[in-house]
C-alpha positions as CSV (number, residue, x, y, z in Angstrom):
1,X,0.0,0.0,0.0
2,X,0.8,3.3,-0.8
3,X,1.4,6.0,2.0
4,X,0.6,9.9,0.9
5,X,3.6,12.2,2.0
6,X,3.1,13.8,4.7
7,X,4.7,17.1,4.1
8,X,5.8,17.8,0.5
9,X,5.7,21.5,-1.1
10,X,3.2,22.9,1.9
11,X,1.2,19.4,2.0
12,X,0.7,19.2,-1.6
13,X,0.1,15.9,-3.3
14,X,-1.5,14.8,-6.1
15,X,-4.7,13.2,-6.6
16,X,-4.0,9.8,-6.9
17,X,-1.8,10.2,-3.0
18,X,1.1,7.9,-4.7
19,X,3.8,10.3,-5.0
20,X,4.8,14.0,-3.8
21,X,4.4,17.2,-6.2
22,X,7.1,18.8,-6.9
23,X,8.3,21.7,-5.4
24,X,8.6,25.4,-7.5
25,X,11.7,27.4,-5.6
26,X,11.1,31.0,-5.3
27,X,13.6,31.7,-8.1
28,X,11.3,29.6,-10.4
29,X,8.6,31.2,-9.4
30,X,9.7,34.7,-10.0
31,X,10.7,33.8,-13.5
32,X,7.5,32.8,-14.5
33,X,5.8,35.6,-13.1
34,X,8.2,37.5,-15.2
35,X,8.0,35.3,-18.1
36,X,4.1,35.8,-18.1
37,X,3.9,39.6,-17.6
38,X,6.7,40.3,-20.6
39,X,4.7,38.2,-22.9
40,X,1.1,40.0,-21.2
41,X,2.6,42.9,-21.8
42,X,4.3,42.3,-25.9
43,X,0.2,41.2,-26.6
44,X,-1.4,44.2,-24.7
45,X,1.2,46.4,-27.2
46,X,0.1,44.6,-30.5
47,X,-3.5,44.8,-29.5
48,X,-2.8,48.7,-29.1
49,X,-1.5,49.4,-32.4
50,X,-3.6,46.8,-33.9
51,X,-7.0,47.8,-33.3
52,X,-6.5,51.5,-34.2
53,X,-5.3,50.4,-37.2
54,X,-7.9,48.0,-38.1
55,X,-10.7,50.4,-37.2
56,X,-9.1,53.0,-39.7
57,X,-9.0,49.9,-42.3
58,X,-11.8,48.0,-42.1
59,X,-14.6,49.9,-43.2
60,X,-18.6,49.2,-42.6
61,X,-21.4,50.5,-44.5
62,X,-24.2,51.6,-42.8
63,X,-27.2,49.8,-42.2
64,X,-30.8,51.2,-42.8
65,X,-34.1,50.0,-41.5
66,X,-37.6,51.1,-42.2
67,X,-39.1,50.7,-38.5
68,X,-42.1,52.0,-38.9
69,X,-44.5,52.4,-41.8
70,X,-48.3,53.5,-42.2
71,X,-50.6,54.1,-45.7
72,X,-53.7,55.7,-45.3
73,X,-54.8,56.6,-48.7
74,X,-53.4,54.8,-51.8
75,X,-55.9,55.1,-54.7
76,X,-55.9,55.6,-58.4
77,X,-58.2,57.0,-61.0
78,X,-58.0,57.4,-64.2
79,X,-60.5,59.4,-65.6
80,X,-59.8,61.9,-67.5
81,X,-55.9,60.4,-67.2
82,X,-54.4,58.2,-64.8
83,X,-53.5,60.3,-61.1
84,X,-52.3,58.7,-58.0
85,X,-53.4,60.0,-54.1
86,X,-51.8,58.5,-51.4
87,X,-50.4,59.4,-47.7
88,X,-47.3,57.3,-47.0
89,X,-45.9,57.7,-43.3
90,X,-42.2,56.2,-42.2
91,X,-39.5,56.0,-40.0
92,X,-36.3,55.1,-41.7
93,X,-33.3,54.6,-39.1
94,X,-29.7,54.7,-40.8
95,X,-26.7,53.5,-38.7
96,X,-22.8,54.3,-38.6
97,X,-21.2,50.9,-37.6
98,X,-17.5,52.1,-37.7
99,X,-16.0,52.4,-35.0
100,X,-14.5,55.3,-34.5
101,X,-14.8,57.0,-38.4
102,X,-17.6,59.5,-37.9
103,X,-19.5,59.4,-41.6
104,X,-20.1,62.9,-43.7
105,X,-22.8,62.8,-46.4
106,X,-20.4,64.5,-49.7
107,X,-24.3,63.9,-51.6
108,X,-28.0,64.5,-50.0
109,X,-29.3,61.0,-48.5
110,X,-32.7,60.9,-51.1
111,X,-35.5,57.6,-50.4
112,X,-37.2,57.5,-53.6
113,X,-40.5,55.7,-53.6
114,X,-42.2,53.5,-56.6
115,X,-45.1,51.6,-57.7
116,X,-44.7,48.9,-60.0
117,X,-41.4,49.7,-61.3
118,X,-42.4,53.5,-61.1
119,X,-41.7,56.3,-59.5
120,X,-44.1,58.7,-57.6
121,X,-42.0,60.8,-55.3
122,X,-38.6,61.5,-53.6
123,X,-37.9,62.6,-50.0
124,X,-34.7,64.1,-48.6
125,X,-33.5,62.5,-45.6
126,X,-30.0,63.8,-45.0
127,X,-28.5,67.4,-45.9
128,X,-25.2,67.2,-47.9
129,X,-22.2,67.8,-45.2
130,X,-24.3,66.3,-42.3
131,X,-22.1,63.8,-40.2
132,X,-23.7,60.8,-38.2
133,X,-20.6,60.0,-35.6
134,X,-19.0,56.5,-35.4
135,X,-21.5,54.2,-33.8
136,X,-24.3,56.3,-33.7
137,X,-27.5,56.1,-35.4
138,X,-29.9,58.8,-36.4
139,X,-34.2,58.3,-37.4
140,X,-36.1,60.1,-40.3
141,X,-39.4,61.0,-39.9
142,X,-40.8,60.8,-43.6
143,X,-44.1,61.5,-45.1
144,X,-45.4,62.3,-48.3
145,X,-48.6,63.1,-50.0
146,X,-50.1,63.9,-52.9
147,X,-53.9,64.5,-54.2
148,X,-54.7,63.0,-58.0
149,X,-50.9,63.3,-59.0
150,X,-50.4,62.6,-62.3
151,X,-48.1,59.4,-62.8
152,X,-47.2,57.4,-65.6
153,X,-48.1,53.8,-64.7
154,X,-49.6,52.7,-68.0
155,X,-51.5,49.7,-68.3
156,X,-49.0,47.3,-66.7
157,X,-49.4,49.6,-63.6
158,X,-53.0,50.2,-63.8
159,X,-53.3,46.2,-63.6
160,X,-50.9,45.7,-60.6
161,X,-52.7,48.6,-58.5
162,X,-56.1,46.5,-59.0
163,X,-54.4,42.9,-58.5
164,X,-52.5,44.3,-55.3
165,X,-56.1,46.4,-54.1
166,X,-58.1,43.4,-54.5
167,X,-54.9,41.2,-52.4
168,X,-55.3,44.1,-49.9
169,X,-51.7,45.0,-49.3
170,X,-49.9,47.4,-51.7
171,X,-45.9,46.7,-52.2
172,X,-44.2,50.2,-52.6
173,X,-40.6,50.2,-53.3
174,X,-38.3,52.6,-51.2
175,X,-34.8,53.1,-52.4
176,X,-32.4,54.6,-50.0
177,X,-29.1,56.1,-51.8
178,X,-26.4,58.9,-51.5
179,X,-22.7,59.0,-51.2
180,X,-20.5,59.4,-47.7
181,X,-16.9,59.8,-46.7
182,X,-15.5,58.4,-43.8
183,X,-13.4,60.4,-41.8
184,X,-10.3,60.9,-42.1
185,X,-10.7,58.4,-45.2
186,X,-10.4,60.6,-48.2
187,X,-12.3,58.3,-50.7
188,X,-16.3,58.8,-51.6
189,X,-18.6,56.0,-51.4
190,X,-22.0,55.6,-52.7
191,X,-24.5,53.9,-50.7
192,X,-27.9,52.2,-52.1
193,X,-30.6,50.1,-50.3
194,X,-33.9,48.4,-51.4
195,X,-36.3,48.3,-49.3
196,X,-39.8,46.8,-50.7
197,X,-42.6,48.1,-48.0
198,X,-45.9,45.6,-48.1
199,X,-49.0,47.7,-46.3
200,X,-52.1,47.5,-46.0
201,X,-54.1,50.4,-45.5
202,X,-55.0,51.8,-42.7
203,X,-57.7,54.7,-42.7
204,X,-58.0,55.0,-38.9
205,X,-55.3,53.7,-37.0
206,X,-51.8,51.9,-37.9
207,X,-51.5,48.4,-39.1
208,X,-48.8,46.5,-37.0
209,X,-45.7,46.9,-39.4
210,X,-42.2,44.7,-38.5
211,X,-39.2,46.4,-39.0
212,X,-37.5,45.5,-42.4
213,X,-34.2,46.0,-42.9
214,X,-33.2,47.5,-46.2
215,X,-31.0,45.0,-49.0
216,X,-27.4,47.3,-49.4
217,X,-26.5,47.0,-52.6
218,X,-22.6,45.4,-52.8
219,X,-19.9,48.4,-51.8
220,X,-17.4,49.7,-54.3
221,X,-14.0,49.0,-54.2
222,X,-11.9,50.3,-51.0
223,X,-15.7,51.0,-49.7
């Protein structure tokens, strides 16, 4: 049978109490300690340089999200030619994900809106020169209306407005798309996002809409 030491390295032994551990002298024990905080220290200074540099680098586009949407009037006549009412209310949220670039519109931010392939209005979210800083988001309030506006939809459109009113939810098209520089980056870079809205209408009170988040379109080179 084996007997456990009784005193080995302050009464250390290991687990199977058939042999003593073995002892780590003071002078071994400093070295390590050492050992560890030099090579602590060598990582804590790459990580330093490295994730400045990276954040400068790497560059993320924004995102954008329509959060909130409501249509209370969409209708069409076309007698004596073919004119388009409609109140269209949304919230569009864009977001900087860089990390520490702050990003400066160089173009207005427009959302264009269309019907089956055509277009019925614009709406200028963003002033050229505005700047949304680094990890920060910012949310447009948009609405736009219009009373028996004239639009081009010929009969292809004319058809889809009565297949999509007799569905009960209309599909308008937002487009989201300027051009922003991140600072201190001195190269432009145009931004674009799809974001195809389904509604229903809602004469009296909103219609519970999910948050959609927009399709970017793939960023230019260096972008």
């Amino acid at each position: 049978m084996l007997i456990c030491c009784d005193s080995c390295c302050g009464q250390r032994y290991d687990n199977c109490c058939d042999r003593c551990c073995p002892c780590i002298g003071y002078v071994g024990r400093d070295c390590i300690f050492n050992s560890s905080l030099v090579i602590f220290l060598c990582v804590a200074a790459i990580l330093a340089i490295a994730l400045p540099v990276a954040a400068f680098c790497i560059v993320r586009q924004p995102s954008i999200t329509v959060e909130d949407a409501v249509l209370t009037t969409f209708n069409l006549s076309s007698y004596p030619e073919v004119a388009l009412s409609y109140n269209f209310t949304l919230n569009v949220r864009v977001r900087n994900h860089n990390w520490v670039m702050n990003m400066k519109f160089t173009e207005p931010l427009e959302a264009t809106f269309e019907f089956d392939g055509n277009r019925f209005d614009r709406y200028q979210l963003a002033n050229e020169g505005q700047k949304d800083p680094a990890g920060k988001s910012r949310l447009y309030h948009v609405n736009i209306t219009a009373v028996s506006a004239y639009e081009a939809l010929g009969s292809a459109g004319v058809t889809a407005f009565k297949r999509q009113r007799a569905a009960g939810v209309f599909q308008i098209d937002v487009t989201v798309a300027g051009e922003v520089k991140y600072a201190p980056r001195p190269r432009k870079c145009k931004i674009k996002a799809a974001c195809p809205v389904e509604l229903q209408l809602a004469p009296t009170s909103a219609v519970g809409f999910r948050p959609l988040k927009c399709k970017l379109e793939d960023p230019e080179k260096y972008c």
